[in-house]
DRENKOL-146518 format. One record per atom (N, C-alpha, C, O): x, y, z; residue in three letters. Coordinates in steps of 0.05 Angstrom, whole numbers, plus 32768, in hexadecimal, padded with zeros to 4 digits. Layout:
N
XYZALA ...
end
This chain:
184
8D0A882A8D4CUNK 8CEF882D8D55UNK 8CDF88158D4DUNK 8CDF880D8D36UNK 8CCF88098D60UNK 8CBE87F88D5DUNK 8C9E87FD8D5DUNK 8C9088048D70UNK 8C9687F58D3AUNK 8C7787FC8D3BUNK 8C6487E28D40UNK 8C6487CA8D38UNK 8C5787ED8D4DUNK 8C3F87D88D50UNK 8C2187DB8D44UNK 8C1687F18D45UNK 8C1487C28D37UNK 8BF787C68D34UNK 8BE987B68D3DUNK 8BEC879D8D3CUNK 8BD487C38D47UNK 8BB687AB8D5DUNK 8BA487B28D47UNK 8B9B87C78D3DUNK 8BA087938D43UNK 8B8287918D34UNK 8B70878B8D47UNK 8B76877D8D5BUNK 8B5787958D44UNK 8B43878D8D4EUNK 8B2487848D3AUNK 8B1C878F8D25UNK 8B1A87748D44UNK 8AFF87698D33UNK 8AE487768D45UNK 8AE087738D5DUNK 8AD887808D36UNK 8ABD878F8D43UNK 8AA587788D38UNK 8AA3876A8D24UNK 8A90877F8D55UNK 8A7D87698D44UNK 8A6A877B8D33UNK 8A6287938D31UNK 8A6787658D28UNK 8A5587768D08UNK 8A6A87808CF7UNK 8A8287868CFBUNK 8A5B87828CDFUNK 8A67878E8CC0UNK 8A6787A48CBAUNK 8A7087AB8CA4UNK 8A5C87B48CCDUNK 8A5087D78CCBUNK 8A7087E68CCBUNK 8A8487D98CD1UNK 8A7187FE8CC4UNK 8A8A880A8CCBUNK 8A80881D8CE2UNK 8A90882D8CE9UNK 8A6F881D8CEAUNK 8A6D882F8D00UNK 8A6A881E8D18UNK 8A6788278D2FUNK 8A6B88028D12UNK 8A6D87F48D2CUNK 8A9587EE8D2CUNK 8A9B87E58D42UNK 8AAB87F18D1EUNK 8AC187F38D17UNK 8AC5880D8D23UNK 8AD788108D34UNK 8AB488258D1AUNK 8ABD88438D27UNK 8AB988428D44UNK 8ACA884D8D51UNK 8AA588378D52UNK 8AA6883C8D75UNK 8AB088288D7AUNK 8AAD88248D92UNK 8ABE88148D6FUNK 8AD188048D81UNK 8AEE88168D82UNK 8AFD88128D95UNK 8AF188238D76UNK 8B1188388D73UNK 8B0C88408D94UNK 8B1C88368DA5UNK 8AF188568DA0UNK 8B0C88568DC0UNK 8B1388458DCAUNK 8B2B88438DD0UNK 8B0188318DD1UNK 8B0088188DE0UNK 8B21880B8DD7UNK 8B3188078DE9UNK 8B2588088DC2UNK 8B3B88058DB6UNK 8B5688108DC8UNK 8B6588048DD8UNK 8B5588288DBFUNK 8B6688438DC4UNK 8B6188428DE2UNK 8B5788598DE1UNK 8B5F883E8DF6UNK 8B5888438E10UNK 8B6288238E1CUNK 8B6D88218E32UNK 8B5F88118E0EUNK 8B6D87F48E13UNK 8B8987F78E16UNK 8B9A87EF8E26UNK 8B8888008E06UNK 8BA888078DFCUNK 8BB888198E06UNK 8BCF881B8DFFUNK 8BA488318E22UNK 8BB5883E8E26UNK 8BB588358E40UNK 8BC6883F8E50UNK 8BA0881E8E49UNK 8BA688128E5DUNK 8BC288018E64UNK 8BCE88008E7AUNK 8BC887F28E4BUNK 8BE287E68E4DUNK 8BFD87F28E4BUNK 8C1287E78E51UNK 8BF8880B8E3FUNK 8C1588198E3FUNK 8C0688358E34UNK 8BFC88378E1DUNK 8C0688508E4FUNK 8BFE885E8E4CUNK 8C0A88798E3CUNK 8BFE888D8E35UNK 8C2A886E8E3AUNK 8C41887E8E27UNK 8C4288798E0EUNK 8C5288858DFFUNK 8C2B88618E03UNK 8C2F88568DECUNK 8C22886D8DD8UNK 8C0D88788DDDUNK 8C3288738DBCUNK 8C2388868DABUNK 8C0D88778D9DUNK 8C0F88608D95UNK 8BF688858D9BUNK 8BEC88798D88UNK 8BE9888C8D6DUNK 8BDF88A28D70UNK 8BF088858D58UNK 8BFA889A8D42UNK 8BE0889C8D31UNK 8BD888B28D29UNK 8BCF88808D2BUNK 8BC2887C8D18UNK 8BAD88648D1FUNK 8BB7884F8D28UNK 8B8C88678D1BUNK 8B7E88548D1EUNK 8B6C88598D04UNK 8B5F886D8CFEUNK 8B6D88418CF8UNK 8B5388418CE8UNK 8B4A88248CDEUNK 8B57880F8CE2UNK 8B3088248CD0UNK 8B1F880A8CCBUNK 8B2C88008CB5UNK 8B34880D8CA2UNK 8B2F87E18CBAUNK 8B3187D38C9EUNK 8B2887DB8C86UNK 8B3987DA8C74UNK 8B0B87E68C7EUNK 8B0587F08C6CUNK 8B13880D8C63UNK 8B1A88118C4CUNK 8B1788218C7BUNK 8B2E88378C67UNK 8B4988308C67UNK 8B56883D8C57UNK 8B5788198C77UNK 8B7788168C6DUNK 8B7788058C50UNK 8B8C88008C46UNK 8B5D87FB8C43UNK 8B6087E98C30UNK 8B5788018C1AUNK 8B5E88008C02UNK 8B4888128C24UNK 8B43882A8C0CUNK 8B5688338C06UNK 8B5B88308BEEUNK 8B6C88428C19UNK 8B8188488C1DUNK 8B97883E8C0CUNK 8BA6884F8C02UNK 8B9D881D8C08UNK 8BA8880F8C00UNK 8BA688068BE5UNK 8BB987FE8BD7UNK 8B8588088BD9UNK 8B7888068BBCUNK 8B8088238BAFUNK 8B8188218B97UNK 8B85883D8BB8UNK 8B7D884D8BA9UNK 8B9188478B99UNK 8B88883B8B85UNK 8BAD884A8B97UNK 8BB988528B7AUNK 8BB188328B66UNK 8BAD88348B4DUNK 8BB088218B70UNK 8BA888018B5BUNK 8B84880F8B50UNK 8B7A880D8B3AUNK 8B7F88158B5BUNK 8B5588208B58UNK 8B65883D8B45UNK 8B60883C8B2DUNK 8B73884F8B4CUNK 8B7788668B3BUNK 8B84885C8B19UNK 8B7C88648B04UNK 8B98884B8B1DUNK 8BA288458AFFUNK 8B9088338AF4UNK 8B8E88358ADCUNK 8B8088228AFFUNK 8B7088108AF1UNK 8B5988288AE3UNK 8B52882A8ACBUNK 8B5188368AF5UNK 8B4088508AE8UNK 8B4688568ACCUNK 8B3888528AB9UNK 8B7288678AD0UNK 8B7A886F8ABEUNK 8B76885F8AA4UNK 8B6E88688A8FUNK 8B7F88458AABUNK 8B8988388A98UNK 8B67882B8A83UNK 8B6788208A6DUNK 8B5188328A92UNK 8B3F88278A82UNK 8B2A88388A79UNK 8B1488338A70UNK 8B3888548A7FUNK 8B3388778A6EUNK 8B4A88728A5CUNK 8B3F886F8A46UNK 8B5C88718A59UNK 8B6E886C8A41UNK 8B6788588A25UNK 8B6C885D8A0DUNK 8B59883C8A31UNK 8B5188278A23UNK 8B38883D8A1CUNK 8B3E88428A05UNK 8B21884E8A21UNK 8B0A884B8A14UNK 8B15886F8A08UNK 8B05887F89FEUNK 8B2A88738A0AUNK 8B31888989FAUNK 8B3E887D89DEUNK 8B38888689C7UNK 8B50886889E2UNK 8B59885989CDUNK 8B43884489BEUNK 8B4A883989A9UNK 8B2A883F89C9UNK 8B10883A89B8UNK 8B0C884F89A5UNK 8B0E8851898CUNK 8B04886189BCUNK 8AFC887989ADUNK 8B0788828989UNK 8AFA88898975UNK 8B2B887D8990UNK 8B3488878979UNK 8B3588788960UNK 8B32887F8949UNK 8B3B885D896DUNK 8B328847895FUNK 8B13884B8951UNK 8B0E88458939UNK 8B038853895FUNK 8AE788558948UNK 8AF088668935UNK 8AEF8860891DUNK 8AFA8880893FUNK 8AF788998935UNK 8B1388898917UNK 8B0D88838900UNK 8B228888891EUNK 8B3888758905UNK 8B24885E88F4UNK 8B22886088DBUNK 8B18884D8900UNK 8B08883788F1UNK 8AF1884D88D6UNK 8AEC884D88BEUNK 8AE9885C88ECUNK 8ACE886C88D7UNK 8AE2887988C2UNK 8AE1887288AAUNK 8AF4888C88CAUNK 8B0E889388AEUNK 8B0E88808897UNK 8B0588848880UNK 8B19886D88A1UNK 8B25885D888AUNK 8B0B884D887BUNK 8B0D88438865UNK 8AEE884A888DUNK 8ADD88408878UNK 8AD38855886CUNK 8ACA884F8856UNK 8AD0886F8872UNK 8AC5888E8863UNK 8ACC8885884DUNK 8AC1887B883AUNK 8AEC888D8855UNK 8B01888B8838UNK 8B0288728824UNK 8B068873880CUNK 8AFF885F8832UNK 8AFF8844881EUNK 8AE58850880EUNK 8AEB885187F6UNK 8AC8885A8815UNK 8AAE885B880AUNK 8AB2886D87F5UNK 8AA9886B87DEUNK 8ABA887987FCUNK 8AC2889987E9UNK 8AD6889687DBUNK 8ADE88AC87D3UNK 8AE3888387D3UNK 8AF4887787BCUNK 8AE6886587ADUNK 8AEA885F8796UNK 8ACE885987C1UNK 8AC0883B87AEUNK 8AA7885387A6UNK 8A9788488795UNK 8AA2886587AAUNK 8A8C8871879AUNK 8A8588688782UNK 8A72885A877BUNK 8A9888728775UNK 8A8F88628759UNK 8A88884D8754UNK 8A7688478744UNK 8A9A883B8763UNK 8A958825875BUNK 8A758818876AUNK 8A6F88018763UNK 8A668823877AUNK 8A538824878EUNK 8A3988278778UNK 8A25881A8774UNK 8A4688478768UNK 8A2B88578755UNK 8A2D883F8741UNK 8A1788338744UNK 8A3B8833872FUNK 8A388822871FUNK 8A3088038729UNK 8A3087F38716UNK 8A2A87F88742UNK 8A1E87E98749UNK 8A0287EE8752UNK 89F187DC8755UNK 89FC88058755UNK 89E8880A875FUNK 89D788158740UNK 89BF8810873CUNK 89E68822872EUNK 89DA881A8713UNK 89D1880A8702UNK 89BF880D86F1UNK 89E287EE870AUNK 89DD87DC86FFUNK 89CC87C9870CUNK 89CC87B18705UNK 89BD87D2871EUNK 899C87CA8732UNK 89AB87C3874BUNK 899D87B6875BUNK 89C687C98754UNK 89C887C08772UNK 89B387D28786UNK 89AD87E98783UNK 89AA87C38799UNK 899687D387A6UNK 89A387E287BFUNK 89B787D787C9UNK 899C87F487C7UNK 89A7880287E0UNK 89B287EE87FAUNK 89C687E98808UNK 89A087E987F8UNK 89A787D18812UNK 89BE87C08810UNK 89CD87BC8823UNK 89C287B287F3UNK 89D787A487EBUNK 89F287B687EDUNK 8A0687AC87F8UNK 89F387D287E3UNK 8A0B87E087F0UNK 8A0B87DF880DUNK 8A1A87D1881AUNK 89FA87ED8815UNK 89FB87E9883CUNK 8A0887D8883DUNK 8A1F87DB8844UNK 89FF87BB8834UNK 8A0C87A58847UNK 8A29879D883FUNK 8A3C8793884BUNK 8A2487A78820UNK 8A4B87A0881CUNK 8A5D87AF8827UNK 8A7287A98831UNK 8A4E87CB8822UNK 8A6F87D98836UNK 8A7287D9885BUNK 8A8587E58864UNK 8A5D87CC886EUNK 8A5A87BF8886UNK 8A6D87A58881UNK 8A82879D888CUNK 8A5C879A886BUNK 8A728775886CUNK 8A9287858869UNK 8AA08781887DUNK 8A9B87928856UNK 8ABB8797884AUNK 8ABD879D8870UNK 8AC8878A887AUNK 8AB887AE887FUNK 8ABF87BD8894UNK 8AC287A788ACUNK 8AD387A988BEUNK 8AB0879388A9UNK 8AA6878388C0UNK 8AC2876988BAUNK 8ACB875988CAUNK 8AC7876C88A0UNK 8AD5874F889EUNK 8AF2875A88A1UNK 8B05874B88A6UNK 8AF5877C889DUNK 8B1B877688A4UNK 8B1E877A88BFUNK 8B34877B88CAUNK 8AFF877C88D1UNK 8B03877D88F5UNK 8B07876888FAUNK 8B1A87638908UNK 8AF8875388F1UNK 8AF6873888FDUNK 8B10872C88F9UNK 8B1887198907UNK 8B1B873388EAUNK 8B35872488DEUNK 8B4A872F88F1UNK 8B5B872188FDUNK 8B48874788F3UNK 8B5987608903UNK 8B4E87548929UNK 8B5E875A893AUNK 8B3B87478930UNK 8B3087458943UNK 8B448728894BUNK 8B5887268959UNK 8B378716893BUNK 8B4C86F98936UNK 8B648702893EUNK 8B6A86FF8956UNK 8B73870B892FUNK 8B8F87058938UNK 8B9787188950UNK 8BAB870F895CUNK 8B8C8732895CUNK 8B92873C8976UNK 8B8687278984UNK 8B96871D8994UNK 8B6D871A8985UNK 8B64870D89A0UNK 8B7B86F289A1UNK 8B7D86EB89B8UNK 8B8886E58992UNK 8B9B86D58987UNK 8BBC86D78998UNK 8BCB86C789A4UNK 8BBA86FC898EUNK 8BD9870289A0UNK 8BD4870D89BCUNK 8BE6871589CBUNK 8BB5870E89C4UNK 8BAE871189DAUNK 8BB686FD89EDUNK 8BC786FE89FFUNK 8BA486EB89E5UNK 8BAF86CD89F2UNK 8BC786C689FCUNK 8BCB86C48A14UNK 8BDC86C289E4UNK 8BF286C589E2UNK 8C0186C98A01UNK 8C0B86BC8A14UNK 8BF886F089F5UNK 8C0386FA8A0CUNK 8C0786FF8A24UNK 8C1B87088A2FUNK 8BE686F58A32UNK 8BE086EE8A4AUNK 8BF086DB8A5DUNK 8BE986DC8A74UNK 8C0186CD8A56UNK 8C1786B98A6BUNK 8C2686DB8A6DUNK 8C1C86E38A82UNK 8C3186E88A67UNK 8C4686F98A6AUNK 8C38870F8A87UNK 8C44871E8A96UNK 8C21870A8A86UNK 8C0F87268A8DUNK 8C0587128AA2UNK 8C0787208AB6UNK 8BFD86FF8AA8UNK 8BF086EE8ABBUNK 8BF386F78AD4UNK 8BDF86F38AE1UNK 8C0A87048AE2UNK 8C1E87088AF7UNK 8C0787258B00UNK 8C0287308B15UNK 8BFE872A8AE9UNK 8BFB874E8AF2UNK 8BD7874C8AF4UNK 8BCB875E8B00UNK 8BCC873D8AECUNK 8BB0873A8AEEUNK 8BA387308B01UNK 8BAC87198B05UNK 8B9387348B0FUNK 8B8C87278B2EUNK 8B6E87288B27UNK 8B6287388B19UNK 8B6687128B36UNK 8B4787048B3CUNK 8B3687088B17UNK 8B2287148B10UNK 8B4986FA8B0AUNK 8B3787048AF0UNK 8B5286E98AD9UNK 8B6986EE8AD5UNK 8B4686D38ACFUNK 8B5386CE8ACCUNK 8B6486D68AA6UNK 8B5786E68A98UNK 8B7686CF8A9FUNK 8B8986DA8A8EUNK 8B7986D28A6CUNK 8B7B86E08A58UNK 8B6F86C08A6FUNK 8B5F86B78A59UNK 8B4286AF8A5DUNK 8B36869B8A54UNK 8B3886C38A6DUNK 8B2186C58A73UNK 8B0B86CE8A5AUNK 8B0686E58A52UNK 8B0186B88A51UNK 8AE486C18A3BUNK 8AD686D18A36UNK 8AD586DC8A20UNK 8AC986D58A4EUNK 8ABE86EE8A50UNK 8AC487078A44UNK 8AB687158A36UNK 8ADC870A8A4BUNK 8AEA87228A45UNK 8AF087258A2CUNK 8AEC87398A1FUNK 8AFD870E8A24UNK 8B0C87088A02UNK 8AEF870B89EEUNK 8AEC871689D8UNK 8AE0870189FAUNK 8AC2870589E8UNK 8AB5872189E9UNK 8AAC872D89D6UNK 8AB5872889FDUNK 8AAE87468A00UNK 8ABD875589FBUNK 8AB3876B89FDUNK 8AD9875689F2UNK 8AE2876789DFUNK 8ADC876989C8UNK 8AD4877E89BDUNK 8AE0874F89BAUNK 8AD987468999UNK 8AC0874F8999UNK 8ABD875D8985UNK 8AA7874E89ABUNK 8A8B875189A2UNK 8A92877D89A4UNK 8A8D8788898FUNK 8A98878889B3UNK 8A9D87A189B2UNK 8AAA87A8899AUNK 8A9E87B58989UNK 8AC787A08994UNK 8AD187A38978UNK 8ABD87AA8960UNK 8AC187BD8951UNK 8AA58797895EUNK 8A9C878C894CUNK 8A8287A4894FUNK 8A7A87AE893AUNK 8A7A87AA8962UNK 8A6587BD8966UNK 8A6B87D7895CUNK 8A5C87E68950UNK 8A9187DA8965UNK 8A9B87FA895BUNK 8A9887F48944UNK 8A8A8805893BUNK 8A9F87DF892DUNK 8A9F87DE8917UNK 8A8987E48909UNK 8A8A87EE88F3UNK 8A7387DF8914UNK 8A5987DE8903UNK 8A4687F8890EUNK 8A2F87FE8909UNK 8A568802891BUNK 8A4E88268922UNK 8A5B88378918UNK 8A52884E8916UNK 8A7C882B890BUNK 8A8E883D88F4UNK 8A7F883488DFUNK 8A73884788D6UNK 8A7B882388D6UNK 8A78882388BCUNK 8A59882388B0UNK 8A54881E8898UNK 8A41882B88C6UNK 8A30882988BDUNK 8A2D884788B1UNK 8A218847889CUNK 8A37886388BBUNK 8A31887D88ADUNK 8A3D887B8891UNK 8A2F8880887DUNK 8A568875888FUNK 8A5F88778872UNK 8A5088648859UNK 8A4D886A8841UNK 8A468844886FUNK 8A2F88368857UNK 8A158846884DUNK 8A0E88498835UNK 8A0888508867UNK 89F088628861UNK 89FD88768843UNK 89F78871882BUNK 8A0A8885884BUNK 8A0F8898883CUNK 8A1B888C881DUNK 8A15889A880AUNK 8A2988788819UNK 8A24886C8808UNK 8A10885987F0UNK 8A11885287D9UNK 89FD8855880AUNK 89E9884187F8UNK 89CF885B87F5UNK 89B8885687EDUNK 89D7887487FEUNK 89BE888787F6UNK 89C988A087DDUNK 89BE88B587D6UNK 89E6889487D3UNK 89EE88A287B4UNK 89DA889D879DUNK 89CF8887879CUNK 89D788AC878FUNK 89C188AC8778UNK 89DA88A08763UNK 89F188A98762UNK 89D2888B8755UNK 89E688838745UNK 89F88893872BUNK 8A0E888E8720UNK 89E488A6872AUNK 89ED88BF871AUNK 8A0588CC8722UNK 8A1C88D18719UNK 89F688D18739UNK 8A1288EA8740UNK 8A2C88D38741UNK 8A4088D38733UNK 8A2488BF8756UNK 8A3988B1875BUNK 8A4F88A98743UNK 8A65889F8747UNK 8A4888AE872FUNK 8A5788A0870CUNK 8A6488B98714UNK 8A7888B48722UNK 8A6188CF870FUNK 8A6988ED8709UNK 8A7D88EE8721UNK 8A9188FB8720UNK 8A7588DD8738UNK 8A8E88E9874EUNK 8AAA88E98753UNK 8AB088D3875DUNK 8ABD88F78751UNK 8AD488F3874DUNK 8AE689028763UNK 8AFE89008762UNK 
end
């Protein structure tokens, strides 16, 4: 069996000037061969919808997965600075005894949090790079070591970081140094 397809160009950009060219179309065509089937007519714009959905559906998937794996990533980053805070208690109440001011905790346990991202940031954006010749093949209209992107991750990284770790600093730099000695 032999299939055939007639393109046709409509004037104008409209799809409804694309939709009333279809009889005119379909009626051409049955002028030249009136046995001919016609199975299927549609506009450039729905055979390319048509053709995007599953690449448009996994790119969806795949970048609900990335902001679910943010997600856990905060929810993991805020864990482990809670817990780092709530082991340095003490050591927090006895700085803060010895005239450290609130603020000076705030900012040390943000710096401890901010400096193992940046470091942690460094070497993924590093094996990012890297890895981009391997992946080049699969990326389209966007290039593989594109700035933009490499920077707007690190600057996001760095934002989850300082939204994990700012509840557990609060809550640290507002211990009364009292209790804090006593906490165990």
């Amino acid at each position: 069996s032999i299939f055939m397809a007639v393109v046709a160009r409509a004037r104008g950009e409209s799809e409804q000037a694309a939709q009333a060219l279809k009889p005119e179309i379909r009626q051409a065509v049955r002028e030249l061969d009136p046995e001919l089937p016609i199975f299927e007519m549609v506009t450039l714009r729905e055979h390319l919808s048509i053709m995007m959905f599953l690449p448009r559906t996994l790119a969806a998937l795949l970048a609900g997965l990335g902001g679910l794996a943010l997600l856990l990533g905060l929810i993991g980053l805020y864990g482990v600075i809670a817990f780092d805070v709530s082991r340095r208690t003490r050591e927090i109440g006895i700085r803060m005894a010895l005239g450290a001011d609130r603020d000076r905790a705030l900012r040390g346990v943000v710096r401890d949090g901010l400096k193992l991202t940046l470091w942690g940031t460094a070497i993924g954006l590093a094996a990012a790079f890297l890895a981009t010749r391997s992946l080049s093949a699969l990326i389209y209209g966007v290039s593989t070591t594109d700035p933009v992107t490499f920077g707007g991750v690190a600057l996001l990284l760095v934002g989850v970081t300082l939204a994990a770790t700012w509840g557990p600093a609060r809550r640290a730099s507002r211990l009364e140094p009292m209790r804090a000695l006593r906490y165990e």
